[in-house]
N, C-alpha and C positions, 0 to 999 in steps of 0.2 A: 382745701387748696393744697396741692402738692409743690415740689422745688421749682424755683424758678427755672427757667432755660437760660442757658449763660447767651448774653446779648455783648453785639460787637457796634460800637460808635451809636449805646443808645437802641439798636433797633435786633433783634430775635435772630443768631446768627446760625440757627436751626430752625427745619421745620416744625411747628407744634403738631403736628398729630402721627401718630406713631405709622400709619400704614408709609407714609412719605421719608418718614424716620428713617424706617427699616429698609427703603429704598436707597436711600444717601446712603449707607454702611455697608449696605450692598456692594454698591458702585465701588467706595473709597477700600474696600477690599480687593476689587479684583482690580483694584489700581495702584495697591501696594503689593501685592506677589510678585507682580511683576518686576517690579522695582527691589524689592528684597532678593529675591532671585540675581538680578545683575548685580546688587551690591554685593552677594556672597563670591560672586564668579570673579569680581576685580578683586576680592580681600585675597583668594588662594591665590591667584597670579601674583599681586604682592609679594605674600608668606613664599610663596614659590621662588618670586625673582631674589628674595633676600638671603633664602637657605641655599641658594647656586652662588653667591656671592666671598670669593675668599676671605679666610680671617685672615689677620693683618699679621706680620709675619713680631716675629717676639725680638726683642732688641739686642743687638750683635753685643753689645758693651754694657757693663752695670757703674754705676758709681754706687761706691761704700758711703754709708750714712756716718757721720763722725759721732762720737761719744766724748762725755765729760761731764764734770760735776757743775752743776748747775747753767749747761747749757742744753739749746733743743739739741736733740739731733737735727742733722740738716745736712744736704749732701757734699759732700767734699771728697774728690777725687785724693789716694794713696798718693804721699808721694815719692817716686822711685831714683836712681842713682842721677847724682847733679839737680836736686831740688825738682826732676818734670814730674808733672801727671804721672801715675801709671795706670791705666784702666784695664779692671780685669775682665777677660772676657767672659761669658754668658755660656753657662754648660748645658 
């Protein structure tokens, strides 16, 4: 006695004899080419529509990360003449 045939709710959800077999594989083949074919044609129009897509433009302004002993770094804006902000710009 060979492997069983995988069964669905209980009942044989293939047919057991190979001539009918090879017919269902048949079938479920040239009913995924088709279907794999149109899914590659949407994937390149994707990848297409993504790489036409501009990158985002690089930030006009930086803030400096601060420094000191036993703190994180974390960003804090320079500060310039009369205690303001000074933000350097981006080269």
């Amino acid at each position: 006695m060979g492997t069983p045939l995988p069964q669905l709710n209980g009942r044989q959800e293939l047919p057991p004899d190979l001539p009918r077999l090879r017919t269902l594989v048949t079938y479920l083949r040239g009913r995924l080419i088709p279907a794999e074919r149109t899914l590659n044609i949407a994937e390149e129009r994707e990848a297409t529509h993504a790489r036409r897509q501009p990158l985002p433009e690089p930030p006009a302004w930086l803030i400096e990360p601060g420094f000191g002993a036993g703190q994180l770094p974390g960003p804090r804006p320079r500060r310039g003449l009369l205690g303001q902000p000074t933000l350097h710009r981006n080269q």
